[in-house]
Each structure stands twice: as structure tokens, then as C-alpha cells.
C-alpha positions in Angstrom: 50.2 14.6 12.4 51.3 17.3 10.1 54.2 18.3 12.3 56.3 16.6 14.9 56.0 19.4 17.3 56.3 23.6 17.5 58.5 24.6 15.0 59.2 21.7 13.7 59.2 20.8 9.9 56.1 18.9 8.5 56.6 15.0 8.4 56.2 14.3 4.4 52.9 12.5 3.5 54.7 9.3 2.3 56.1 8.5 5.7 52.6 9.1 7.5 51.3 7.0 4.9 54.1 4.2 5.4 53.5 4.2 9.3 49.6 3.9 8.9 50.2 0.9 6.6 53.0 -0.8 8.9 50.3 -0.5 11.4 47.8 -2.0 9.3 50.0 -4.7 8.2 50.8 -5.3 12.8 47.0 -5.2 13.2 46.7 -7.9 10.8 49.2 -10.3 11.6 48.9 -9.5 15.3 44.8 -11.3 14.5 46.1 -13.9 12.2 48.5 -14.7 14.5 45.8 -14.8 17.4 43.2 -16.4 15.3 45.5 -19.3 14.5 46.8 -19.6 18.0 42.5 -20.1 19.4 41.8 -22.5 16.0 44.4 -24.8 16.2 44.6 -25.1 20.4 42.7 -28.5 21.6 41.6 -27.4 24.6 40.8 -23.7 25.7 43.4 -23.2 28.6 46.0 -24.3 26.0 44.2 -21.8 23.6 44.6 -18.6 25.7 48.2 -19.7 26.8 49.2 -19.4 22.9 46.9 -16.5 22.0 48.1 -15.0 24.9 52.1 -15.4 23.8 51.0 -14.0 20.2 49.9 -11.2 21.6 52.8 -10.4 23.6 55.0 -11.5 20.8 53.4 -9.1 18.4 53.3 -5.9 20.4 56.5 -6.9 21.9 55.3 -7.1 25.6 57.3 -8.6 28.7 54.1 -10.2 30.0 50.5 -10.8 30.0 47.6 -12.6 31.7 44.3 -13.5 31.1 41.1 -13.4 33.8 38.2 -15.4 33.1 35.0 -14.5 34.6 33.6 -17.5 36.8 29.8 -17.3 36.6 29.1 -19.9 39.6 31.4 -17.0 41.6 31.0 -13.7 40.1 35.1 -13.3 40.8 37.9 -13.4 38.3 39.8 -16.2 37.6 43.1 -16.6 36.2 43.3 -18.2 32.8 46.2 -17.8 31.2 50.2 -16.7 32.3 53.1 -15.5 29.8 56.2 -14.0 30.0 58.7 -12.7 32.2 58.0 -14.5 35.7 59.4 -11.9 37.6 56.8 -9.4 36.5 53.8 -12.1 37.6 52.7 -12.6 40.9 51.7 -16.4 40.6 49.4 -15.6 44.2 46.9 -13.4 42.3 44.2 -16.4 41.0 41.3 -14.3 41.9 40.0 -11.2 41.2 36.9 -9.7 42.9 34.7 -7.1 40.6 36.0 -3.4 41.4 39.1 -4.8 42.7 42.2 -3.2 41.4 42.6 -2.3 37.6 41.1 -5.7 36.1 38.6 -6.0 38.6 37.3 -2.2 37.3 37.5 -3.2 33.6 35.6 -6.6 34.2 32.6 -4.1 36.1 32.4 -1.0 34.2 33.7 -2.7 30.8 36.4 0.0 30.4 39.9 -0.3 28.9 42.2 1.2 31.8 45.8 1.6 31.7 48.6 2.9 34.4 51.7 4.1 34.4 54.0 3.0 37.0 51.2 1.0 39.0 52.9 1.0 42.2 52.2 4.6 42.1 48.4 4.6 41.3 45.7 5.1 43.9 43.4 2.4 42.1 46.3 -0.5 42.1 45.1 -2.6 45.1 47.0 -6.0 43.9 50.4 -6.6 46.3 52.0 -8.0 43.2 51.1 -4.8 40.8 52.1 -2.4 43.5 56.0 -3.5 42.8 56.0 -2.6 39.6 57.5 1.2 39.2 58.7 1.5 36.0 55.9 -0.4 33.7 53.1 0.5 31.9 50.3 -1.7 32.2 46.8 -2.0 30.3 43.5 -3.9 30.7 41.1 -4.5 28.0 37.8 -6.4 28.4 37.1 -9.7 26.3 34.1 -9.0 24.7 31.8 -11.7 23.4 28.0 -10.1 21.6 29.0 -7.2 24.1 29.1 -9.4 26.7 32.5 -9.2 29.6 34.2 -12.8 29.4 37.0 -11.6 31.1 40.1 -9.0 31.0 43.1 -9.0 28.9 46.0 -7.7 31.2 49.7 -6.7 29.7 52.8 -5.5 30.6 55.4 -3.3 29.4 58.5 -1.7 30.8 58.9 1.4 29.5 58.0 5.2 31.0 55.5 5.0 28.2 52.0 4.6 28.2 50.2 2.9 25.2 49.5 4.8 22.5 46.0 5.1 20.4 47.2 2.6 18.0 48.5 -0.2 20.8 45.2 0.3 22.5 43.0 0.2 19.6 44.9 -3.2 18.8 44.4 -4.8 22.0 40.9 -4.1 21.8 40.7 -6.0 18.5 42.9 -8.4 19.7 40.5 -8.9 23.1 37.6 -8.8 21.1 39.0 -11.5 18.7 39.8 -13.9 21.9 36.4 -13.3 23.4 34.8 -14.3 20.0 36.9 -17.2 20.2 36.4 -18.3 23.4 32.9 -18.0 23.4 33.0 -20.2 20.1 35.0 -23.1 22.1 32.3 -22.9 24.2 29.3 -23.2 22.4 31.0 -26.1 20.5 31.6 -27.9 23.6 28.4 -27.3 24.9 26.8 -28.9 21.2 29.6 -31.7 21.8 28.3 -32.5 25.0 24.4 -32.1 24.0 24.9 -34.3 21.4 26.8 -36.9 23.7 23.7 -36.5 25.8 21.5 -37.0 22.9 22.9 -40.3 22.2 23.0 -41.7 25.7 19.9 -41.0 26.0 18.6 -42.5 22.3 20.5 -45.9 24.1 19.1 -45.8 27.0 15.5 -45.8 25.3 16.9 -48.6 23.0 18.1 -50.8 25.8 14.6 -50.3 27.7 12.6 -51.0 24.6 14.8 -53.7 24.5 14.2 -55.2 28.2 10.4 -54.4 27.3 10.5 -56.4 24.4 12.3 -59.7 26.9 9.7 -59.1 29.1 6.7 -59.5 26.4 8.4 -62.7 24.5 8.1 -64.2 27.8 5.0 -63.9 28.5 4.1 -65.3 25.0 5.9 -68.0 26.0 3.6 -68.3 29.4 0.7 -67.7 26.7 1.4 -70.7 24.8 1.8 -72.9 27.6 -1.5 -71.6 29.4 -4.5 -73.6 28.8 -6.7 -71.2 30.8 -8.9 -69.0 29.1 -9.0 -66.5 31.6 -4.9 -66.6 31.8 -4.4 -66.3 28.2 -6.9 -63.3 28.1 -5.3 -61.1 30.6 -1.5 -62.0 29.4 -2.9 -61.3 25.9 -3.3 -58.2 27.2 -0.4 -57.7 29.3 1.7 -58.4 26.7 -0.2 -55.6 24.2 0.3 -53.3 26.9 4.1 -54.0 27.5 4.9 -53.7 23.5 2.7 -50.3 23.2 5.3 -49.2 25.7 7.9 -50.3 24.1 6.9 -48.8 20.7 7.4 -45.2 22.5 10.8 -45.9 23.4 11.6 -47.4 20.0 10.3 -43.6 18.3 12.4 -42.3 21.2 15.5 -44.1 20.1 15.6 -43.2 16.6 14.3 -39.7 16.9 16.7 -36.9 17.6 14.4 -35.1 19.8 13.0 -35.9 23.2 9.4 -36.1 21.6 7.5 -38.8 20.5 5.3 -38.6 17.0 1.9 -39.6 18.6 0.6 -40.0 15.1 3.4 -42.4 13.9 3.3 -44.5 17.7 -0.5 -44.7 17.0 0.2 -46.4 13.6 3.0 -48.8 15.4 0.1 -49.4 18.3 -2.1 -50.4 15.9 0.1 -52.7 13.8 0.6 -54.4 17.4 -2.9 -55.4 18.5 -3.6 -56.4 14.8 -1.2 -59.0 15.4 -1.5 -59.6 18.9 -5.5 -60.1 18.3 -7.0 -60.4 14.1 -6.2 -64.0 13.4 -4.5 -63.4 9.5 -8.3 -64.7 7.8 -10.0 -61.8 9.6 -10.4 -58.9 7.0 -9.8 -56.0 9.2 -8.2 -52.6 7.6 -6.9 -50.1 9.7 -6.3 -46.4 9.1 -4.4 -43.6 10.9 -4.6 -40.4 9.9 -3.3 -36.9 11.4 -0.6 -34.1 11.0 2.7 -35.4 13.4 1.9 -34.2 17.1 4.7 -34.0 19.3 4.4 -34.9 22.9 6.9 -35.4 25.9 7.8 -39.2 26.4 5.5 -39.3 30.0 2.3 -37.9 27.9 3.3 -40.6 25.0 3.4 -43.3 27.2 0.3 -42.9 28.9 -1.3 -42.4 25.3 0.2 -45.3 23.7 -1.4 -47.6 26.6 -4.7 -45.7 26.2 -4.8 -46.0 22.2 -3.8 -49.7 23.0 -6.7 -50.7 25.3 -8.8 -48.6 22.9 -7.8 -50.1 20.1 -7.8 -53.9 21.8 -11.4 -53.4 23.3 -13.1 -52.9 19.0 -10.9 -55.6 17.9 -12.5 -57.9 20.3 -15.8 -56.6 21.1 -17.1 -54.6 17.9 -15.6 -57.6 15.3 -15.8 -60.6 17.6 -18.2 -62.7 15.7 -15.3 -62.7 12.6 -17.2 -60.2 10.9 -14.9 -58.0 8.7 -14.7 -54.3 9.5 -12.7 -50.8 9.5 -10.9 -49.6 12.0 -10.3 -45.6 11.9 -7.9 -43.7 14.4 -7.9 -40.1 13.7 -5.6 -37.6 15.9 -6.0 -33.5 15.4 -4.4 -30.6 17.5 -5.6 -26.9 18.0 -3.4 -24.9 19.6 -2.2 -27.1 22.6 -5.8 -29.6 22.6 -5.3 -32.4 21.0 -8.0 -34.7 20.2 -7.5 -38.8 19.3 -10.7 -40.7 17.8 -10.9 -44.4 17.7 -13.9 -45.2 15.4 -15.0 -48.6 14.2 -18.2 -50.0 11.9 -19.0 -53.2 13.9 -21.8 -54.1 16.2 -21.9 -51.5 18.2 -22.2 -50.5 21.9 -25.4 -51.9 23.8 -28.3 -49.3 24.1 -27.8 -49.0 27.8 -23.9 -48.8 27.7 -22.2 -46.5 30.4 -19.0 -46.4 30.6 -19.1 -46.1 35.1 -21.3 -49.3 35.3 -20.3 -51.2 32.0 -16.8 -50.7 31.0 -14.5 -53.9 31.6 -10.7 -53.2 33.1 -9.1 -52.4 29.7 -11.7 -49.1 29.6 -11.1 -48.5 33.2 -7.4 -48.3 32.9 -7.9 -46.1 30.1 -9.8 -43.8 31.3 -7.9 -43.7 34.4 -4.7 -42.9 32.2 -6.8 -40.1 30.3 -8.1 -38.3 33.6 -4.4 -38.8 35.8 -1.5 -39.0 33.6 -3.5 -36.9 31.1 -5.3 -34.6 32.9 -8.2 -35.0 29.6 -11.4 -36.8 29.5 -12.9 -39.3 27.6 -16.2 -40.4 25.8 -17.3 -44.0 24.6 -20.7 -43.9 22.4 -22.7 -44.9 20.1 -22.4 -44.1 16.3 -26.0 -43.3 14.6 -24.8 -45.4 11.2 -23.3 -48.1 13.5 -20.3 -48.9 15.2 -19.4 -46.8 18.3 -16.5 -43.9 18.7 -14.4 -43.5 21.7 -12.5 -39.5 21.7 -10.2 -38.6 24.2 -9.0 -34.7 24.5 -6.2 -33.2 26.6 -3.5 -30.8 26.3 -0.2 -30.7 25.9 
């Protein structure tokens, strides 16, 4: 830029500075004017529509469009329409990859531009074809250097864009693919998080029904003079309310994972009630890190801690003895291990768990081997009591 052509005088160093500054001071409002337009729209259509008439405003354009990239069909679709209607032809919705100037920026990620399209070889479109005396140009949105779409102006003029008109619709395309990428990811967080709380109610409302369902068979329990009768709806009822416990963690955590450690306290707070009569002395203790499991593996557990749990309380204490209870839960890697220890009576010398274990053991060991593809052992303690430990993996 030291002359303005062949013999020509120099152009003094305060006007070249004074352009480079007025360009500087375009580029900047053209953004702010941009950025603005994306932060204040509510919904992205209405977003691009105003970006869109900034940018034509700015570097006064006569029109402009804006392709968005359909992922579900690979093909360009249109976005956003401004200025002069005559220039747009409203038929072009859809752009194939490689298809005419936009469809060659979306593939190769290219800024092209043509002068007079309606005389260029790579202008396929019907509607770009009439245009004889415009310059057009087609800049990639770019989002992490990923193609969202094309920017596509118009100008008419026997001019192409310069350096410094391209170089500010590249910012300019850059700064709506940021932008649009933005609106995405907070609707996707909106929506996740409107997800989240469906789902926290829907756990609520089960735990909820579970609940119904285990108040009325207390009432059935309390009515029932049958021994037999009140035994196995004791039991139903303990089962029903360990199941409920999961989806209570479920409804007050934020993740879809269950706390195994804290459900086994809440299991165990429920059969001491259910079965310890309040002049029984007998402590429990859970301890273990938090262990996260999917809410299918934390059901199945809660039911097998329960029936674990049940079966000391009323086998290894039953003669009102006072005792400890002591659940324990470790993980290594994806095992994790959960031990049920008590100091009572003990298990009989002969006990096997095939020939001697009642239905509460059955179930649970049915539970450990099906839902939880793990095993586990009842036995003896050699300084009394007996330890049932169940391993599986997550």
C-alpha cells in the first residue's frame, strides 16, 4: 500500500493508518452488533434472522442467507432469509454437499466467492444463475473447527470482496457458529435437566405408591391373627419399603445412581423397626466409602441386604438376647463386596445353605446369582455369630 498504482504518488502514512483503524473500528461493531443480535434472540431461528440483518447492515449487503447443516440428512437447510426478495429464490430450502457454491464450502470448508454467478461453471442453483451483475460469497460457520453451516451474501456491484470484507465475514461466521453452537448446548442442559426432574418425580411418585402399598399391608398385619400370615406379610412389607428406599435415594439424588452404602443404612433402619421390638438392645453399623450403582443393580441389592439383614434379626437374636449387627460394603476396581456380620447364636454345625436356607435366603441368593450375576456365602464365624458376603460387579 505505498502507492495507489504505477506512477502514482505514495498515499501518506496517516491515511493508511486512518483506513486500517476505520476497519478496526467496522470489524468491531460489525461483532458487537452480531453478538448482541445471537444473546438477546429467544429462540435460534429468530437469532440468525437478526444476526443475519446485522451482518448485511454492517457491510452494507442487499442480501444474505444462512444454511444449517441437518445431521439426520447430511443436506443443507435453510435457516435464515434477509434482504432484498428479489435477489432470493425462496425455492432453494436444501442444499446437497458439493452442490453449487454453499454446498462446496459446507464439504471442503472453504470460503468461495463469484462474480456474476450466472456466469460461473460451479453455480448449479436456478435462482443464483439469474444473478449477472452481483458478487456473492460463502463462508463456513465454524464451531471447535467444526462446519455448522454456510454464511451466504450478496452484493451488487462488479466487485468482488476484498481481503478485509472476507476476513470480516469469516470473523463474523465464526462468531455465529460459536453462538449457535452455544444455544445449543444450553438447550440440550435445559432439556437434560427437565429430564432430570421428571425423572427424580417419577421415582418420588413410585416410592410413593410403594409406600400405599406397604401401609396396607400393615393394616392386613394388624388385623391377621395367623402366625404364619403375619410372618410372610412381615416380610412382604420389609421387602416392599427396601424398594422403596432406592427410589427415595433416586428422587433426591441428581444422578441416575443409587449410594449403595447410604440405601444399606436406610435398609437397615427399616428391618430394625419392622422386627427389634424398642427393649431389644440391638446396634447396628454400616460402614463403607459411597458406591455407586445403576437403579436395576440397587434394587436387587436393597432386597438382598433386606432378607440378609431380616434373617440375623430373627434367627441369630431371637431368644431377645442383645447383639451387633455389622454391614460392611468395599469396592476394588468394579468388585464390590457387601458383608453382613452378626455376634449371636450362630449357624447350626451342619448348615448348608442348598438343603437348609428358608425362602428369605433363597430369594436372596437367587437375586445375587440372576439380577446380580455374583455369588454368595453364608457361614460360620470361629468367635461366634455367622457372616453372610456377597461379591459382584458393577
Amino acid at each position: 500500500m505505498s502507492t495507489s498504482g504505477p506512477g502514482s504518488s505514495p498515499i501518506p502514512p496517516d491515511r493508511i493508518a486512518s483506513w486500517q483503524q476505520a476497519r478496526r473500528v467496522q470489524e468491531l461493531v460489525a461483532l458487537h452488533a452480531v453478538s448482541t443480535a445471537m444473546n438477546q434472540a429467544p429462540t435460534e431461528q429468530e437469532a440468525l434472522n437478526q444476526a443475519l440483518a446485522r451482518v448485511l447492515e454492517v457491510l452494507q449487503l442487499d442480501a444474505g442467507k444462512i444454511y444449517l447443516l441437518n445431521p439426520q440428512t447430511g443436506q443443507l437447510d435453510l435457516a435464515a432469509v434477509q434482504g432484498n426478495a428479489q435477489l432470493i429464490d425462496p425455492g432453494e430450502a436444501t442444499i446437497a454437499p458439493g452442490e453449487c457454491l454453499c454446498g462446496m464450502a459446507i464439504r471442503d470448508g472453504n470460503v468461495l466467492q463469484s462474480l456474476a454467478p450466472g456466469q460461473d461453471a460451479r453455480v448449479a442453483r436456478a435462482g443464483c444463475r439469474q444473478l449477472t451483475e452481483h458478487a456473492c460469497a460463502v463462508v463456513p460457520l465454524l464451531a471447535k473447527e467444526r462446519s455448522l453451516g454456510v454464511l451466504h451474501v450478496l452484493a451488487q456491484r462488479k466487485a468482488p470482496f476484498n481481503t478485509a470484507e472476507i476476513a470480516l465475514l469469516r470473523s463474523l461466521a465464526a462468531h455465529i457458529g460459536i453462538a449457535v453452537e452455544n444455544m445449543r448446548l444450553r438447550e440440550e442442559a435445559r432439556r437434560a435437566e427437565a429430564l432430570q426432574i421428571l425423572i427424580q418425580e417419577m421415582h418420588h411418585r413410585i416410592k410413593n405408591n410403594l409406600q400405599t402399598v406397604a401401609d396396607l399391608l400393615s393394616l392386613e398385619l394388624s388385623a391377621s391373627t395367623s402366625p404364619e400370615a403375619r410372618h410372610s406379610l412381615r416380610d412382604s412389607i420389609g421387602r416392599i419399603k427396601s424398594i422403596a428406599a432406592v427410589h427415595q435415594l433416586l428422587s433426591l439424588e441428581h444422578l441416575r445412581l443409587t449410594d449403595i452404602t447410604e440405601l444399606a443404612r436406610q435398609v437397615c433402619d427399616i428391618s430394625l423397626r419392622q422386627l427389634t421390638r424398642p427393649d431389644r438392645l440391638i446396634a447396628a453399623t454400616v460402614i463403607g466409602p459411597p458406591i455407586y450403582l445403576p437403579s436395576k443393580q440397587a434394587t436387587a441389592l436393597a432386597l438382598v441386604m433386606n432378607e440378609l439383614i431380616s434373617n440375623a434379626l430373627e434367627h441369630a437374636f431371637e431368644d431377645g438376647r442383645p447383639g451387633h449387627l455389622l454391614i460392611s460394603l468395599e469396592q476394588d476396581g468394579p468388585r464390590v463386596t457387601v458383608t453382613v456380620t452378626d455376634d449371636g447364636r450362630g449357624l447350626p454345625a451342619d448348615f448348608d445353605l442348598d438343603r437348609n436356607g428358608g425362602l428369605g435366603l433363597q430369594i436372596a441368593r437367587t437375586l445375587v446369582e440372576k439380577d446380580l450375576v455374583g455369588t454368595l456365602e453364608i457361614k460360620r464365624r470361629p468367635t461366634g455369630g455367622s457372616e453372610a458376603a456377597l461379591t459382584f460387579y458393577r
